[in-house]
Biopython code that builds the backbone (N, CA, C, O; Angstrom):
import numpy as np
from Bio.PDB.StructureBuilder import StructureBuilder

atoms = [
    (1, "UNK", "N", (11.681, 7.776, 2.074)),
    (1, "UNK", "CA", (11.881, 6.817, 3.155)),
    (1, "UNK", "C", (10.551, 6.575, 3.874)),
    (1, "UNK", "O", (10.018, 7.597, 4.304)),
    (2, "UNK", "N", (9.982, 5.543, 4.063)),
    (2, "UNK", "CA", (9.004, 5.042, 4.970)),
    (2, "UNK", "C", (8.972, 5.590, 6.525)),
    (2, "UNK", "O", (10.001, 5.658, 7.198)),
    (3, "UNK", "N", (7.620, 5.989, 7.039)),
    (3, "UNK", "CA", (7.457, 6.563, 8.534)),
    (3, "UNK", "C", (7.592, 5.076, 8.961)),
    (3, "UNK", "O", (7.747, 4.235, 8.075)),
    (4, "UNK", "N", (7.547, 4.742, 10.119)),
    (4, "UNK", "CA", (7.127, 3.700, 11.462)),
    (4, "UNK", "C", (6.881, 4.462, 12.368)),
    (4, "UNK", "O", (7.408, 5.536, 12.658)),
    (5, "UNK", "N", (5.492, 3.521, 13.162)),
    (5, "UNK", "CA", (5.673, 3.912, 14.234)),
    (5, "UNK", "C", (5.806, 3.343, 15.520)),
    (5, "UNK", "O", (5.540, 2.143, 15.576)),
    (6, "UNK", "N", (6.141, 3.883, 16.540)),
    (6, "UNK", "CA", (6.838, 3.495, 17.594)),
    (6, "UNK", "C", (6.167, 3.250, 19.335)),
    (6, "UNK", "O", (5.579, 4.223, 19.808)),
    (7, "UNK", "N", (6.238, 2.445, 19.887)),
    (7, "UNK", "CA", (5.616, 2.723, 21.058)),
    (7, "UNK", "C", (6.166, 2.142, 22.251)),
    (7, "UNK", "O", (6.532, 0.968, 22.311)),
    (8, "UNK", "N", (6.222, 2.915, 23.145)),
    (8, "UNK", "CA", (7.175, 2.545, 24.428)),
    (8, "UNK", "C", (6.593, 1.564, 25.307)),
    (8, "UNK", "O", (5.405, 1.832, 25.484)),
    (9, "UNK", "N", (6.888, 0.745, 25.800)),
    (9, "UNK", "CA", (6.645, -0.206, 27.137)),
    (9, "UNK", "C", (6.717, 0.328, 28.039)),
    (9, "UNK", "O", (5.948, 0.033, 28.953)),
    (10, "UNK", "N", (7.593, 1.274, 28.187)),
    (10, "UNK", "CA", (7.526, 2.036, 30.009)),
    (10, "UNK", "C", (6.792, 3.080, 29.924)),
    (10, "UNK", "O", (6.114, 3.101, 30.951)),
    (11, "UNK", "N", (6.352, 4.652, 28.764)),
    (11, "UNK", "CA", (5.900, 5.415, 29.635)),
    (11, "UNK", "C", (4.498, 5.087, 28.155)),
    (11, "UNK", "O", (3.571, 5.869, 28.367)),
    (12, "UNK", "N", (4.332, 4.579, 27.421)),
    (12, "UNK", "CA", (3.498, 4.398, 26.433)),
    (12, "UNK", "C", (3.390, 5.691, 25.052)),
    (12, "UNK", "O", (2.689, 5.794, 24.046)),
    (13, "UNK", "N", (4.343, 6.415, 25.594)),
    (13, "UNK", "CA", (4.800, 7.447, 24.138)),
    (13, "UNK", "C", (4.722, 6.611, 23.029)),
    (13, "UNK", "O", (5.300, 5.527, 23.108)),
    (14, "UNK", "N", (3.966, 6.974, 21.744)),
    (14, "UNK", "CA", (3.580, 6.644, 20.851)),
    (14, "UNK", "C", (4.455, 7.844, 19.770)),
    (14, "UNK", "O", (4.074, 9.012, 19.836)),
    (15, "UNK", "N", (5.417, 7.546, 18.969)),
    (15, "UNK", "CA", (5.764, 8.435, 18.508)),
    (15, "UNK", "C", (6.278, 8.057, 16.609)),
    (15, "UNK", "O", (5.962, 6.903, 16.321)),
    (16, "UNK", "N", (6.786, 8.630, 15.722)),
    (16, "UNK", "CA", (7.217, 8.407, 14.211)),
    (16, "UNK", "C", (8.700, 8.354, 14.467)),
    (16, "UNK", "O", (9.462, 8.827, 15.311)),
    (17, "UNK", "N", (8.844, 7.322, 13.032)),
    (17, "UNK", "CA", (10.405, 7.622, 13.219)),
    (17, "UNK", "C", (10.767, 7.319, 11.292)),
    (17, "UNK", "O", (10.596, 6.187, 10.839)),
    (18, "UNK", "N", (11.159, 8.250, 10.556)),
    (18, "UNK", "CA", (11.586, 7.747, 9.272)),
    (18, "UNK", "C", (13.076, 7.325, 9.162)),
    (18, "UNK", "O", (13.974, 8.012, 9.649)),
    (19, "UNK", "N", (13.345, 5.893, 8.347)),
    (19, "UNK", "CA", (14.084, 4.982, 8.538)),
    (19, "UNK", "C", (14.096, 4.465, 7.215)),
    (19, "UNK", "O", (13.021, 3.966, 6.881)),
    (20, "UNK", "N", (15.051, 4.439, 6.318)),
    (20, "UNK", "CA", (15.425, 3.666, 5.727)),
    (20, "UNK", "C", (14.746, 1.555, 5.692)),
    (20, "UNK", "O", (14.047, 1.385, 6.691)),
    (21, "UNK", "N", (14.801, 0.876, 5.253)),
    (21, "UNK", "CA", (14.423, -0.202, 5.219)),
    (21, "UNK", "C", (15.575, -0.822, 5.733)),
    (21, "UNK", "O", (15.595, -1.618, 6.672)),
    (22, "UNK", "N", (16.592, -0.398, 5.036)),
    (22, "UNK", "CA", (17.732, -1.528, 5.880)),
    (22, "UNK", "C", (18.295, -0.999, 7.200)),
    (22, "UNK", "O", (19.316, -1.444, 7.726)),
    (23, "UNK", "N", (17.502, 0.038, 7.712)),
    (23, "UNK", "CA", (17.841, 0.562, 9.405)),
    (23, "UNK", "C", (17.505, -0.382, 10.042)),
    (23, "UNK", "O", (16.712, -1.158, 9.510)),
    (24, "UNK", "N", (18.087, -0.715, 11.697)),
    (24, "UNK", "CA", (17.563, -1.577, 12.561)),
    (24, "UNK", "C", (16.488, -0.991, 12.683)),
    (24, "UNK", "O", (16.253, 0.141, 12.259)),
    (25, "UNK", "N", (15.671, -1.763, 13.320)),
    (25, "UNK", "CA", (14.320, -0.969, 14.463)),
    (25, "UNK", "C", (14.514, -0.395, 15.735)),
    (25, "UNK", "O", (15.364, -0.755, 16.550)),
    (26, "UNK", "N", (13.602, 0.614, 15.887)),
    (26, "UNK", "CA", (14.782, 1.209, 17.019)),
    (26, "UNK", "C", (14.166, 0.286, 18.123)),
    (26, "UNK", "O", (13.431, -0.698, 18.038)),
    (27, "UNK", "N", (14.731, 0.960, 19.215)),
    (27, "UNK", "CA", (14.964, -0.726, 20.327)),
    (27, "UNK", "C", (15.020, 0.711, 22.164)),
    (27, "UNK", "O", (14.941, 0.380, 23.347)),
    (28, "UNK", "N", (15.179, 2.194, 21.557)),
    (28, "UNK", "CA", (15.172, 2.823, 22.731)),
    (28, "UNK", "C", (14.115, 4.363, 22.728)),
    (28, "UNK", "O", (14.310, 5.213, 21.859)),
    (29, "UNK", "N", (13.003, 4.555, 23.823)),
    (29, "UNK", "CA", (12.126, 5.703, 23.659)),
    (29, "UNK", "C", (13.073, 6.934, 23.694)),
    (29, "UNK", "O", (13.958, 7.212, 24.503)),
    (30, "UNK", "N", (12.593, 7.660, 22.472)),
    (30, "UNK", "CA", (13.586, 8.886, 22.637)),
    (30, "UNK", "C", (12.921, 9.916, 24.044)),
    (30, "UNK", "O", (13.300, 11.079, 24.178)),
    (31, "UNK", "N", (12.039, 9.354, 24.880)),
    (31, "UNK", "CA", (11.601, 10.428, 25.410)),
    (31, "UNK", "C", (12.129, 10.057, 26.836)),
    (31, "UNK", "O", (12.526, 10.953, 27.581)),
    (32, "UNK", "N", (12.137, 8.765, 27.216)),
    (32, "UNK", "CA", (12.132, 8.409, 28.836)),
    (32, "UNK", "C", (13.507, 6.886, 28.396)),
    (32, "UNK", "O", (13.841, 6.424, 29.487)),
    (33, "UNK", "N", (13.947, 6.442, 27.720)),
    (33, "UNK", "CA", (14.978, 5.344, 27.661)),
    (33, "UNK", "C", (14.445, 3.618, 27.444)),
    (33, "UNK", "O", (15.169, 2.649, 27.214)),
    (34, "UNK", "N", (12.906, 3.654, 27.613)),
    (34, "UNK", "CA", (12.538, 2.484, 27.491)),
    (34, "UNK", "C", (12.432, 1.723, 26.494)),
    (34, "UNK", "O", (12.699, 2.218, 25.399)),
    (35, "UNK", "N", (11.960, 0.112, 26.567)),
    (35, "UNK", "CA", (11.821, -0.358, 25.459)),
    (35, "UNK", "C", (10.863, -0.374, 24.407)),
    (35, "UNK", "O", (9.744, -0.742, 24.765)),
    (36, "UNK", "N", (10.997, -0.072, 23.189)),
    (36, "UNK", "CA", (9.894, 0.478, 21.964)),
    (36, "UNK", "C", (9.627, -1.154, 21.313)),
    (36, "UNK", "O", (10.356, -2.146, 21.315)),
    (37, "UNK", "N", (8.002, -0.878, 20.677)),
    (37, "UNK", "CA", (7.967, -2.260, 20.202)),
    (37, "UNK", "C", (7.377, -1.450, 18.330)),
    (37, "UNK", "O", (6.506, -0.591, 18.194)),
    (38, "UNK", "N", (8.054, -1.984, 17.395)),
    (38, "UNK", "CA", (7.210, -0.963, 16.520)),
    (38, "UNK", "C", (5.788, -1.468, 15.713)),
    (38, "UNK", "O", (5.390, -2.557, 15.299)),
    (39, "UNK", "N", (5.398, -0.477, 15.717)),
    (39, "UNK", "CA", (3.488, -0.873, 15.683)),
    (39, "UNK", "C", (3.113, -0.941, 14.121)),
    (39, "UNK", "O", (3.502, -0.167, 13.246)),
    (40, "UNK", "N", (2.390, -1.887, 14.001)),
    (40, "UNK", "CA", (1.680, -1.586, 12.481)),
    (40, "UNK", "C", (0.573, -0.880, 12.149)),
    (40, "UNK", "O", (-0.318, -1.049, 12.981)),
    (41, "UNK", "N", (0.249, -0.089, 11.178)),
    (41, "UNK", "CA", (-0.397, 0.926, 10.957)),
    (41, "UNK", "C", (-0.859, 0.789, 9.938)),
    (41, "UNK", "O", (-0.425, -0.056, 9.155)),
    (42, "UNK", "N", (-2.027, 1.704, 9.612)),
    (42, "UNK", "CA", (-3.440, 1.416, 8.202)),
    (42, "UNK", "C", (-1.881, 2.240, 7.340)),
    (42, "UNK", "O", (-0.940, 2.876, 7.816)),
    (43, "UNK", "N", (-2.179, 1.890, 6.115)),
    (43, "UNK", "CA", (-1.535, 1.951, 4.973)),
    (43, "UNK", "C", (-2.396, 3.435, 4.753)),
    (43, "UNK", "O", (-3.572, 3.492, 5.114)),
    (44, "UNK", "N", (-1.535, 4.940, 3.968)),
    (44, "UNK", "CA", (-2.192, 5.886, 3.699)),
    (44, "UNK", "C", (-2.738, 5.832, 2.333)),
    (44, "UNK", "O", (-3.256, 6.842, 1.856)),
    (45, "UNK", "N", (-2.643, 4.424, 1.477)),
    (45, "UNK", "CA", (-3.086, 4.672, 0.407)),
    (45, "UNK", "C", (-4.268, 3.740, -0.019)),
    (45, "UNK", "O", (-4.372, 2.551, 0.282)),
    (46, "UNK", "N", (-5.010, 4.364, -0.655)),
    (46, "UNK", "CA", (-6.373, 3.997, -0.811)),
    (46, "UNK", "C", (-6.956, 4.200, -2.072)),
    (46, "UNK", "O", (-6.887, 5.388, -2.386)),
    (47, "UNK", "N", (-7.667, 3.288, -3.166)),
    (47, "UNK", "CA", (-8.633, 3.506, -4.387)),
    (47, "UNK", "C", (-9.951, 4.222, -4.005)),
    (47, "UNK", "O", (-10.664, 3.770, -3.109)),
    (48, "UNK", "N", (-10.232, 5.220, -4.618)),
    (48, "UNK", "CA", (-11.504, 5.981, -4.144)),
    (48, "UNK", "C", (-11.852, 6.359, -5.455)),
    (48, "UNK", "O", (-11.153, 6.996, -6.243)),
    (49, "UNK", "N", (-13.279, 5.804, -5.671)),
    (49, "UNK", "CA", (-14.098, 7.005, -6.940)),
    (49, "UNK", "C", (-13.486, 5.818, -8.409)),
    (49, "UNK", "O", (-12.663, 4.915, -8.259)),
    (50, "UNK", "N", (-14.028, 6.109, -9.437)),
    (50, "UNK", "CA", (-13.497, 5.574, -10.707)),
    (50, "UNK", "C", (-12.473, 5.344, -10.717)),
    (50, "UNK", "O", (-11.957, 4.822, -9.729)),
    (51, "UNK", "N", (-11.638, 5.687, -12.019)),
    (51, "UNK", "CA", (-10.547, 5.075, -12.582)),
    (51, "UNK", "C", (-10.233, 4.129, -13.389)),
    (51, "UNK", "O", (-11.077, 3.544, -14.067)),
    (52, "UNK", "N", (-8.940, 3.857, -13.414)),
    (52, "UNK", "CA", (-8.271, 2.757, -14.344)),
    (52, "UNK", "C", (-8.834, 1.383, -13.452)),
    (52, "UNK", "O", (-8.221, 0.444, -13.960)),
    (53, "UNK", "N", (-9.576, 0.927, -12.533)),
    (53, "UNK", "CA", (-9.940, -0.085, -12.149)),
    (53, "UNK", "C", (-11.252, -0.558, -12.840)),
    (53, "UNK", "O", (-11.558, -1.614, -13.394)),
    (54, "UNK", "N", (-12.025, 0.800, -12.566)),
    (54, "UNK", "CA", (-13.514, 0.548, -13.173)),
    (54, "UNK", "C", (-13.509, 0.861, -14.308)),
    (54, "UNK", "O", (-14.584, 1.009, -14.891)),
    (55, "UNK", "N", (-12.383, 1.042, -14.914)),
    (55, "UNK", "CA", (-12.900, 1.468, -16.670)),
    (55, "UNK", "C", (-11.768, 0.171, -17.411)),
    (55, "UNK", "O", (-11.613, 0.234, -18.630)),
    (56, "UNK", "N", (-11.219, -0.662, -16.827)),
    (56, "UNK", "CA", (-10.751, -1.702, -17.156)),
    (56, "UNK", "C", (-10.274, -3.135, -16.634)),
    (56, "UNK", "O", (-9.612, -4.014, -17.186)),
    (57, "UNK", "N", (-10.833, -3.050, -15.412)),
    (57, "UNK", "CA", (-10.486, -4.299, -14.481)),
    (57, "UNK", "C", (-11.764, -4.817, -13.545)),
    (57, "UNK", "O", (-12.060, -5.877, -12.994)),
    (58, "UNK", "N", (-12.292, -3.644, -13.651)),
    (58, "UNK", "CA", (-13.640, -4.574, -12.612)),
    (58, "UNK", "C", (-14.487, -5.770, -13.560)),
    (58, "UNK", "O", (-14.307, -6.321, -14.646)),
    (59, "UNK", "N", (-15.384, -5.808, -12.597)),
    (59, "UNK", "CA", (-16.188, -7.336, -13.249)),
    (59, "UNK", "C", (-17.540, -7.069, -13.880)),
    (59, "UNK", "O", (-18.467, -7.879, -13.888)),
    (60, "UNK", "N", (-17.566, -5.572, -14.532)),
    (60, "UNK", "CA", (-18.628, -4.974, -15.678)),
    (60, "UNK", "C", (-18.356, -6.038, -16.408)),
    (60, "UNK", "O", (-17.137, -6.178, -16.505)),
    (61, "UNK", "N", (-19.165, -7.130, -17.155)),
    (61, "UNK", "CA", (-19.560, -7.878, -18.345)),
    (61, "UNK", "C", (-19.728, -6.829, -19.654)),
    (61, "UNK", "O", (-19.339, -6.928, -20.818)),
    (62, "UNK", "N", (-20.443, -5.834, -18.981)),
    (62, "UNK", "CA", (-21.292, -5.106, -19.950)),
    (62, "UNK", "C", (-19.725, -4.257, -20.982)),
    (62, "UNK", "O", (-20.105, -3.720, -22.022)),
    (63, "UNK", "N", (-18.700, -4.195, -20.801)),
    (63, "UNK", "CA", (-17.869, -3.284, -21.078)),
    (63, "UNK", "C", (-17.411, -3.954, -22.885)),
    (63, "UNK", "O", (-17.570, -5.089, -23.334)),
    (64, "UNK", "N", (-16.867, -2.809, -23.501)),
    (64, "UNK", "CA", (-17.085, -3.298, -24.656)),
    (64, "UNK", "C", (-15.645, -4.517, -24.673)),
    (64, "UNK", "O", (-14.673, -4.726, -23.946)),
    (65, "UNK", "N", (-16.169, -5.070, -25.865)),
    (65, "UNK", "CA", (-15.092, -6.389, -26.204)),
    (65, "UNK", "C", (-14.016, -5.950, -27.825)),
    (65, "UNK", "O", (-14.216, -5.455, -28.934)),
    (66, "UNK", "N", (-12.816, -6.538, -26.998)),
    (66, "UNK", "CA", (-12.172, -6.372, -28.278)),
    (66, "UNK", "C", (-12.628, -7.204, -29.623)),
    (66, "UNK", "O", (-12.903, -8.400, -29.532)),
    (67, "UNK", "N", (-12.690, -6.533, -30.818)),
    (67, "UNK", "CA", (-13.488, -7.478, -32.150)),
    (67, "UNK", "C", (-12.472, -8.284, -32.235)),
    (67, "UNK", "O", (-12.711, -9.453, -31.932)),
    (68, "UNK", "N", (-11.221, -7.977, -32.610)),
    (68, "UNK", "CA", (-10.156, -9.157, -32.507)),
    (68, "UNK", "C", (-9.773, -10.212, -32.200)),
    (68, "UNK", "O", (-8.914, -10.986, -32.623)),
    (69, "UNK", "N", (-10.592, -10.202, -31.290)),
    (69, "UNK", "CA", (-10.287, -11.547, -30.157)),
    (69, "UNK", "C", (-12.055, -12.240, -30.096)),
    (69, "UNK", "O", (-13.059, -11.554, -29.906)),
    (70, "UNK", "N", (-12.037, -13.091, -30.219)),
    (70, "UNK", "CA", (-13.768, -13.381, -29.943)),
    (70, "UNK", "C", (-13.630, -14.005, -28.445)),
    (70, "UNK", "O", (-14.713, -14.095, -27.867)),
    (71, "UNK", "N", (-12.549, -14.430, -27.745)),
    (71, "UNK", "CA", (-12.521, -14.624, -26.331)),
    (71, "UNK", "C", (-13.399, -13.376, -25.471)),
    (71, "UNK", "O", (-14.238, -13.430, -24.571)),
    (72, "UNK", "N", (-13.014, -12.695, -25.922)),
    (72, "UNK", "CA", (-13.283, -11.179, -25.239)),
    (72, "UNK", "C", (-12.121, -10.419, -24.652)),
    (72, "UNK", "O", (-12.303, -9.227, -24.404)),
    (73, "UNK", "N", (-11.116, -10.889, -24.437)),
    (73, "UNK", "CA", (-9.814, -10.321, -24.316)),
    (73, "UNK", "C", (-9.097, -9.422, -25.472)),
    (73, "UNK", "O", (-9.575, -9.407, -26.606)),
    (74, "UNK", "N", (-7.842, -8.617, -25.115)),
    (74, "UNK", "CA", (-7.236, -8.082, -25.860)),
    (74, "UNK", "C", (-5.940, -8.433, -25.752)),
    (74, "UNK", "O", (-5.087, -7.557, -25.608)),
    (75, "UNK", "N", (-5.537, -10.052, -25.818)),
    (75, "UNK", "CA", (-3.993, -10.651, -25.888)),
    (75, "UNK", "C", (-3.698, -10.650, -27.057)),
    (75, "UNK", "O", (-2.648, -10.134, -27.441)),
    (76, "UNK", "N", (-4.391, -11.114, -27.716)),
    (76, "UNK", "CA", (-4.047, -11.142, -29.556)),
    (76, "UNK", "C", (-4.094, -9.801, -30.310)),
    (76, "UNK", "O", (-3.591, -9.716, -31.430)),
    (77, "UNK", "N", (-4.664, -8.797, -29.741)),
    (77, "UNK", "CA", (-5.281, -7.256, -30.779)),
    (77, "UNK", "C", (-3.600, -6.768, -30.901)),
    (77, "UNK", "O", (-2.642, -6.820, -30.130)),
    (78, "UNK", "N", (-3.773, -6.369, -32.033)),
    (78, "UNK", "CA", (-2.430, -5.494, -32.190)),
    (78, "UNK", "C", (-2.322, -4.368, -31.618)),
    (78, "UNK", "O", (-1.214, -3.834, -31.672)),
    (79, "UNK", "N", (-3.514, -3.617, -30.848)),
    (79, "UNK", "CA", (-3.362, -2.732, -29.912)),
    (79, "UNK", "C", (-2.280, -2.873, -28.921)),
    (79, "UNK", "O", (-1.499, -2.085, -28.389)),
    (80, "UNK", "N", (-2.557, -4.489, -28.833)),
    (80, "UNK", "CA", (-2.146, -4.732, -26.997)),
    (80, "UNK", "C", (-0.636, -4.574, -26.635)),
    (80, "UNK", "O", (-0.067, -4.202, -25.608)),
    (81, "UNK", "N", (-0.156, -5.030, -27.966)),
    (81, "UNK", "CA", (1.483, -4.362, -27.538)),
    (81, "UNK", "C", (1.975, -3.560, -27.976)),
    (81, "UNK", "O", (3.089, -3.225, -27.573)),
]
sb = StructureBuilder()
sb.init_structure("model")
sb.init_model(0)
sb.init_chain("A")
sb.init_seg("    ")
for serial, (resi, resn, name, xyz) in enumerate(atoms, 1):
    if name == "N":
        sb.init_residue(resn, " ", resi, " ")
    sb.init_atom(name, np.array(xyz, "f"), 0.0, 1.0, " ", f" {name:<3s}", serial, name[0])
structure = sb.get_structure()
């Protein structure tokens, strides 16, 4: 289930709440009764370092070419499916 998070209008408690997607939003501070508005937040996931990006999707020219294909693609190689 996804965190949110939460923040009060009356005392400014900033707090988590995990919720289902089809939950309402909550609408009351569990700490003092006020009204919560819910906040958007950096995403915890992130590409760092190599990988399946740089060893097949970045914009290296230099990377080898399928012989199969003289496009330079691998739609036609019988690898590909």
């Amino acid at each position: 289930m996804p965190m949110y998070e939460y923040e009060c209008q009356k005392c400014g408690f900033v707090f988590e709440a995990r919720q289902k997607f089809s939950d309402e939003p909550l609408s009351e501070c569990r700490d003092c009764g006020g009204a919560v508005k819910k906040l958007i937040s950096r995403s915890g996931f992130a590409l760092k370092g190599g990988g399946w990006y740089d060893q097949g999707y970045s914009a290296d020219k230099s990377a080898p070419k399928c012989p199969a294909n003289s496009g330079g693609g691998c739609g036609g190689c019988p690898k590909a499916s």
